[in-house]
N, C-alpha and C positions, 0 to 999 in steps of 0.2 A: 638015861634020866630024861625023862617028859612030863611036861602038864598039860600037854597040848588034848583037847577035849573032843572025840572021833563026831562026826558029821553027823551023827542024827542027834548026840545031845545037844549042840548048837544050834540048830535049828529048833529043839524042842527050848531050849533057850531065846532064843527069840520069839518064838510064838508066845512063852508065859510072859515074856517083857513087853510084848503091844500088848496082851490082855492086863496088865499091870498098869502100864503108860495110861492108854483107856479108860479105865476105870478111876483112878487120881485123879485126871483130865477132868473128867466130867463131874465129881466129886467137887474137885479146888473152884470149880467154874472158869469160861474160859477166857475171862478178864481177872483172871486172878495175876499177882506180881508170882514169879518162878525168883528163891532166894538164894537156889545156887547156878544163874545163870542172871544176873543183873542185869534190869534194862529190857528181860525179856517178861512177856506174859504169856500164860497158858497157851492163846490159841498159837502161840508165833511158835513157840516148842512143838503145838502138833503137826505146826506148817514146816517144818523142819524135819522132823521125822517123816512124817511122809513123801515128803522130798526126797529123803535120804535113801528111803525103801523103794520109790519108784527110779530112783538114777538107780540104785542097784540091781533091779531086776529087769534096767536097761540094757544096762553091758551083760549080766546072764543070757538074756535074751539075742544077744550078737546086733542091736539096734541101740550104740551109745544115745542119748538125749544129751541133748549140747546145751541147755539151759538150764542148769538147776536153780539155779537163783530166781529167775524168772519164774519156773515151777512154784519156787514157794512163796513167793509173793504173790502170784490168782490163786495159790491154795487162800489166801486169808480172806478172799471175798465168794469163799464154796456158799451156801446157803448151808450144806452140813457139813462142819467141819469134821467131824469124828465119824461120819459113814463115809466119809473120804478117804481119811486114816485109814479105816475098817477093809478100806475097798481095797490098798496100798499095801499093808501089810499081807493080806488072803494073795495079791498079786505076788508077788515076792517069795512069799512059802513056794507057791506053785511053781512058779518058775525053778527055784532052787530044786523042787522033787522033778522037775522035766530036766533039767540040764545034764548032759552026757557028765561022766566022772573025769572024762580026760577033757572037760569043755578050757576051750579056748578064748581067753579073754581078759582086757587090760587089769592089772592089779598094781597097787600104787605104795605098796610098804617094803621096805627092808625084810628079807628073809620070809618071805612069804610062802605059805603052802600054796600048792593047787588050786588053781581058778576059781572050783564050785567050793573047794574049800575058805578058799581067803575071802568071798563072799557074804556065806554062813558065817564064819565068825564074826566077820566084820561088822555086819550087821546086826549079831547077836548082840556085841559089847552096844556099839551105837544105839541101839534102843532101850536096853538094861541101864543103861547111865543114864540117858535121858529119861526111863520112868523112875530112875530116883528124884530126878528135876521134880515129876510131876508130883510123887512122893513127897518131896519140900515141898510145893506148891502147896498142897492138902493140908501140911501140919505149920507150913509158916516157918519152919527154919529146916536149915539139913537133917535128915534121918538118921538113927542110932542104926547100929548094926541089925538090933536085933528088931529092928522097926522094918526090916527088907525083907526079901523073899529070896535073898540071893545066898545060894551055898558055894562051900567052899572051892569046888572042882573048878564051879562055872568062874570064882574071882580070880584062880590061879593062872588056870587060861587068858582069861581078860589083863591081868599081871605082864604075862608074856608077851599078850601081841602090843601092848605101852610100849614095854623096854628093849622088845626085840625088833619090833616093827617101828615105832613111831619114832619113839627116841634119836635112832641112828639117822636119823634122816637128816642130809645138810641143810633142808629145808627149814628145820623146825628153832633153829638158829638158837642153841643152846652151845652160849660162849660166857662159861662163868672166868671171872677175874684172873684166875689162879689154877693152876692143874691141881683137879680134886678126883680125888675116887670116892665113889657114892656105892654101898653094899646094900640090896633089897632083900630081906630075908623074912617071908612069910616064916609063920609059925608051922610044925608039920611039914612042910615043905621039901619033897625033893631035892629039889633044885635051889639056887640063891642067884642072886646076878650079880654082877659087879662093872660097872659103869663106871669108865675113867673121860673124865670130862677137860678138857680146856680151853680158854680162850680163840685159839687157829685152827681148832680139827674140829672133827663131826665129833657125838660119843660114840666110843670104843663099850659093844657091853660083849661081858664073858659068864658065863652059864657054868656057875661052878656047882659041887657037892654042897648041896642045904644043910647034909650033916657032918658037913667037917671043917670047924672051921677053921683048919691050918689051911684049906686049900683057898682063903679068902687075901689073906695076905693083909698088910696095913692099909687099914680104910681113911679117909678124913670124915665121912657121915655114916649113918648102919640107919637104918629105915626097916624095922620088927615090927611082930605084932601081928595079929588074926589074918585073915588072910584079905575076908570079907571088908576089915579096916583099912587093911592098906590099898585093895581094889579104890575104896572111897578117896580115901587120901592121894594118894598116885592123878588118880583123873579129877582131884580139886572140887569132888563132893562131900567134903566132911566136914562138922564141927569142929573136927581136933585135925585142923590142917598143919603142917610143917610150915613155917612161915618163909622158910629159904627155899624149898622145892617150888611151893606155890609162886614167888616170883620169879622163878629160872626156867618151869616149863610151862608155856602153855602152848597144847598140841592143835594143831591143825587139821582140819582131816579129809583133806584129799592133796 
């Protein structure tokens, strides 16, 4: 059982998510307010993205950048912000089609595939959520499902690397009050997860049959529903947020 999504549709996933991002971007304008990232404006989202895409086709490239922060703070006084992007994103594809399959290099998640892999995704998801930002940005509140570009394969994937990669991380300091099991169960879905949570430990996720649910066992929360939805909800871009998840996770990402 897998939803894990093979390396050229990721990549072809993140090339449609900068051309998405892009295009909303310059759309919203780039003093526009971004409504599901507070606090932030258009141009700070694209100084962040590109940031994101050049530290990542750093460490592809075998030459870490030790400053990302730095990065994206002289991205905000480019003269063009978006042929910077432009420039950032084209850098990054390329690098990802140059890099050997067995490439060697730091990756920072729980359970992570392969270098050139954990890359590609990583990057995939990171800009597809952020051009839903840009996405909000353009309509003024979060996007409907059916207001995105995003299908199902690519949220399932994105689903996995959350709960398999980010979640588990002692980092991300997810200590609810009470020992709870939390069951994510896309609709369609292979696969289901089941995430046992408490106060003293990291979360425990288990990767059960999507279509059985004796093999889920007694849950305290079930979190269903499209796939596309719950990608939204999950990473805290939706209108129909859960209002316990959204104050128990928010993910950091590096």
């Amino acid at each position: 059982m897998d939803v894990r999504l093979p390396l050229d549709d990721l990549g072809a996933g993140l090339g449609e998510a900068a051309t998405v991002l892009r295009a909303n971007a310059m759309a919203a304008g780039l003093d526009a307010p971004v409504p599901t990232c507070p606090g932030w404006s258009v141009s700070r989202l694209v100084a962040h993205v590109g940031m994101a895409h050049r530290w990542a086709a750093s460490h592809v490239n075998g030459s870490p950048a030790d400053d990302p922060e730095g990065m994206e703070r002289a991205a905000l006084s480019e003269p063009d912000l978006l042929g910077w992007f432009d420039d950032g994103a084209t850098a990054l594809l390329q690098a990802i089609v140059d890099a050997p399959d067995d490439l060697t290099a730091f990756v920072f998640l729980k359970n992570a595939p392969p270098a050139k892999v954990f890359w590609t995704r990583r990057q995939c998801h990171e800009t597809t959520i952020h051009a839903v930002d840009a996405l909000a940005a353009r309509l003024g509140r979060p996007p409907r499902r059916s207001e995105t570009w995003i299908r199902p394969p690519l949220a399932l994937d994105g689903i996995d690397e959350l709960l398999a990669g980010f979640v588990p991380r002692r980092s991300q300091g997810i200590h609810p009050p009470d020992e709870t099991v939390v069951l994510v169960r896309p609709d369609d879905s292979p696969i289901a997860w089941l995430l046992a949570m408490g106060p003293d430990h990291p979360v425990d996720v288990t990767v059960v049959d999507g279509a059985s649910p004796a093999a889920y066992g007694p849950v305290d929360r079930a979190l269903t529903g499209h796939p596309v939805d719950l990608y939204l909800q999950l990473w805290n871009r939706s209108a129909d947020l859960d209002p316990w998840w959204h104050d128990l996770v928010t993910i950091t990402w590096k």
